[in-house]
C-alpha positions, 0 to 999 in steps of 0.5 A: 776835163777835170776827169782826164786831169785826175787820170794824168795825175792817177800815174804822176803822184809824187809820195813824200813822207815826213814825220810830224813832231809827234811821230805820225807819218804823213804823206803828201800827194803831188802831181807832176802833168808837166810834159816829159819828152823821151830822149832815151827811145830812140838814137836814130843810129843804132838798135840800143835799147831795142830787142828781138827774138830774131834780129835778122829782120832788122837794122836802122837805115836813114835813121829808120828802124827798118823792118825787111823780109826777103821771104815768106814771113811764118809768124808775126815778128817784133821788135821791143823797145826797153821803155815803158809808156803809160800816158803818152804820145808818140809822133812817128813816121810810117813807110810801107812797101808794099801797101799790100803789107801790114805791120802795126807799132805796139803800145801798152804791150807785154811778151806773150811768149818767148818766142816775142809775140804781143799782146796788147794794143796795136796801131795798124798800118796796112792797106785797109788797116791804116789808123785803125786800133787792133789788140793783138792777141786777145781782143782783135779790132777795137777801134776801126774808123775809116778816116786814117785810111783816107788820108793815107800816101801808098808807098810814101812817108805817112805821118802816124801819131798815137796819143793815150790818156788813162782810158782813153786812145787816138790815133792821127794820120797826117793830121787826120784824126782816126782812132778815138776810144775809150776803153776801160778794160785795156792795158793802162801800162806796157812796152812799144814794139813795131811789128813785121806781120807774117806774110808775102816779102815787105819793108816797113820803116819807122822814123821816131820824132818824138815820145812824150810822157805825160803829153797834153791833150790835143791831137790833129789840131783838137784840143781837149774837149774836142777830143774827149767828144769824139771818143767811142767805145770799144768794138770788144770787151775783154771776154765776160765782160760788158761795156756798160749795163744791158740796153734792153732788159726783156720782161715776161709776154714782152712783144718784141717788133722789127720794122725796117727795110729789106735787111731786118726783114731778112732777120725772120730768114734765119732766126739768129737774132729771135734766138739770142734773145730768147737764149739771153732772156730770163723770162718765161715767155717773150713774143716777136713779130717782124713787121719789116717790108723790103720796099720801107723807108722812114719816108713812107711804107706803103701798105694795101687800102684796109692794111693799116698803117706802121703805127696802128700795125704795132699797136695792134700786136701790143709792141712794147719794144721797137727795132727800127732800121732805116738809113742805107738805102736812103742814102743814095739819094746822097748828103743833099737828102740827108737832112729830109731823111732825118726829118722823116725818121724823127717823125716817124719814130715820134708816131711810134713813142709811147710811154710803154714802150722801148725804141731801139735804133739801128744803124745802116750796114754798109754797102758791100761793093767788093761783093759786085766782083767790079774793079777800078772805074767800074766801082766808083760808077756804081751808086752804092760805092758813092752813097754817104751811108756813113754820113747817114749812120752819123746822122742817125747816132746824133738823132737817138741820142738827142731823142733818148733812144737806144742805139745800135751802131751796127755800122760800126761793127760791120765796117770792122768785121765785114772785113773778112769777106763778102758779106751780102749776096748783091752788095746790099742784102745781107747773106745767111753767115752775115745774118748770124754776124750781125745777130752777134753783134747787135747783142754785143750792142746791146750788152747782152750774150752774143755767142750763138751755140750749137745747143741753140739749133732746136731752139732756132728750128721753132723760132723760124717755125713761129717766124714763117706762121707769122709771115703767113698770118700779117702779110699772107699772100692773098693779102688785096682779098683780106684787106685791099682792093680785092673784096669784092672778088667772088672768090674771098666770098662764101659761094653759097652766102655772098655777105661770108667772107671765107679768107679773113676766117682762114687767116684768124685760123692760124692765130691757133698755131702761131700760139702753139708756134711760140710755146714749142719756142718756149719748151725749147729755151726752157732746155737750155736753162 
């Protein structure tokens, strides 16, 4: 709270300067907080104070300012008001018809070009967009939680209010809080504007009440401290930069181990993930081992009799940094379940904790159920479109962050960039351009380079080499003859010495080549130096 005071205090000092008896200047600082409302802003009957590049699109009707096409838009089109807004809040009601349309209402924002285009920060109205916060012009999505969305009436007057503190930015939608993020790299100064985007016919209109400078900090009946604690942080940084120091800093011979069901299994498909890592670390040699299994959760991972288990399996390739993702499809057993859930993967991350080594925890993706082609009832029948993954990957951020583990808010990111289309083949397993997404992202996560280049390819070529050799190494396909139930079979014995098992030699064999595998992705990397 005292932070959030400073920071008010940052924009309202008060400079007085006054010469002592001996002629020293002395300055005195003070600080105005006191709530300052704008009667400037808007007069509710005319455009005075406002400005376009093309004023056709609008007009004030209903005490609106309205924004109308009667055609097909070509380029996004704004509106600018004359006042400049630091700390403030804005109370304003939103109608949009079509809810197909989009439009959004600039803050912190300045002119791009002459032609008035934006950049900045931009609270979004939309169909899939409502309450969410998108930078225009630079940045893209930022914020983009679903629950302003939830609370929206399609067609009718909606409540959108946006409050900004120094760093930090919310946005409600009729009392529901939507937006919460604190972005140390965004605009702290810049114009308002509302916007017309480019596209079909539309008419949105923005009724002002209310913009307050200086505002006090509450927001959809949430007082400050309340606000403060659901703060996040942005889905992107301004290009080169970080949000924070690297999650993960890789050493030399560091085994790198995935486990988790079938979407990190699906990792070793494709090698974005291994390559960015080893595109990103500064050391000589690292060593990943995909541990993943499509039928694991945190409950239980079945393996063969003689397999081993998920713990004596790490510990047996010497895992000093651990991915774990487990939560989506656990969570069609619904919020009732959730509690066991998080019971089962406490207790399994505690199996796997050692002082060496490093868990990372991973969200659940979301379900993609627009890529089941379903429609209306059909959808909302399914179990994936009535599974809380949300409520789970909510539950599992609050479980790392009480354990001290690294976390990934996979989730997060995909709810905002699985957006542009379908990003799974079923609705559940992830596709191989999402696979290379997700790759990005997790980076991006973990503060780490997340551009995947083209003059990665040779590198990614030996990765899914060294990948495959492993696959065939831990989980070989006549796996009962090695470890389980089929040992006693003829055929995993020599023909000539019944006691020489010839199968468990043949799979030592290929530690050669999975040696060879890895050096091959060294030499590669090395190129990229």
């Amino acid at each position: 709270m005292q932070s959030s005071i400073l920071n008010r205090c940052r924009n309202t000092l008060l400079h007085i300067l006054f010469y002592t008896g001996t002629g020293v200047a002395v300055m005195i600082c003070g600080c105005n907080s006191a709530p300052q409302t704008d009667d400037n802003f808007f007069n509710g009957i005319s455009l005075k104070g406002w400005s376009a590049t093309d004023t056709s699109y609008w007009s004030v009707k209903d005490n609106a300012i309205t924004g109308q096409s009667s055609h097909e838009v070509s380029k996004n089109e704004f509106l600018w008001s004359d006042v400049e807004v630091s700390d403030f809040y804005l109370s304003v009601d939103v109608k949009l018809e079509p809810n197909s349309g989009n439009a959004g209402i600039q803050f912190r924002s300045a002119k791009a070009d002459e032609s008035g285009q934006a950049v900045g920060y931009q609270a979004d109205v939309g169909k899939g967009v409502w309450g969410r916060l998108y930078h225009e012009h630079d940045r893209t999505y930022l914020d983009w939680p679903d629950a302003g969305e939830a609370a929206v009436h399609p067609g009718e007057w909606n409540h959108y209010e946006i409050l900004a503190s120094g760093d930090r930015i919310w946005t409600a939608i009729n009392g529901v809080l939507s937006v919460a993020v604190e972005d140390l790299f965004g605009e702290k100064k810049g114009k308002i504007a509302v916007q017309i985007h480019s596209g079909p016919p539309m008419t949105v209109q923005y009724r002002f009440n209310k913009l307050v400078h200086h505002p006090k900090i509450e927001l959809a009946g949430l007082n400050e401290k309340q606000l403060l604690e659901a703060l996040r942080t942005p889905l992107n940084p301004p290009k080169g930069k970080a949000l924070g120091k690297p999650k993960l800093s890789l050493q030399n011979n560091d085994v790198v181990v995935f486990t988790g069901g079938a979407n990190m299994a699906g990792f070793q498909k494709t090698g974005y993930l291994e390559t960015l890592l080893e595109a990103a670390s500064p050391v000589e040699k690292l060593h990943f081992r995909n541990m993943s299994w499509e039928g694991d959760v945190a409950a239980e991972q079945y393996r063969e009799t003689g397999f081993g288990g998920w713990e004596s399996n790490l510990d047996s390739v010497h895992c000093n940094i651990l991915f774990v993702q487990f939560g989506q499809m656990e969570s069609l057993q619904g919020e009732d379940s959730l509690a066991g859930f998080i019971y089962d993967y406490k207790r399994l991350l505690d199996s796997a904790g050692k002082d060496d080594r490093k868990i990372i925890v991973v969200s659940p993706i979301p379900f993609d159920t627009a890529a089941l082609k379903l429609s209306g009832e059909q959808t909302g029948n399914i179990p994936i479109a009535r599974a809380p993954v949300d409520k789970y990957a909510a539950a599992i951020k609050n479980m790392a962050a009480e354990e001290g583990y690294a976390y990934i808010d996979l989730f997060r990111q995909m709810k905002a960039y699985g957006l542009n289309g379908h990003y799974t083949t079923d609705g559940i397993h992830l596709n191989a351009e999402a696979q290379r997404m997700v790759a990005a992202l997790m980076m991006k996560e973990l503060n780490l380079p997340s551009e995947y280049k083209d003059s990665y390819e040779p590198l990614r070529k030996q990765v899914l080499e060294m990948n495959s050799l492993w696959f065939q190494y831990w989980r070989a396909g006549n796996w009962a003859f090695i470890y389980g139930t089929e040992l006693i079979q003829p055929f995993s014995r020599d023909w000539k010495d019944r006691n020489h098992r010839i199968l468990p030699e043949e799979r030592t064999a290929l530690e050669s080549y999975l040696q060879k595998a890895e050096d091959h992705v060294q030499e590669e990397r090395a190129k990229l130096q």
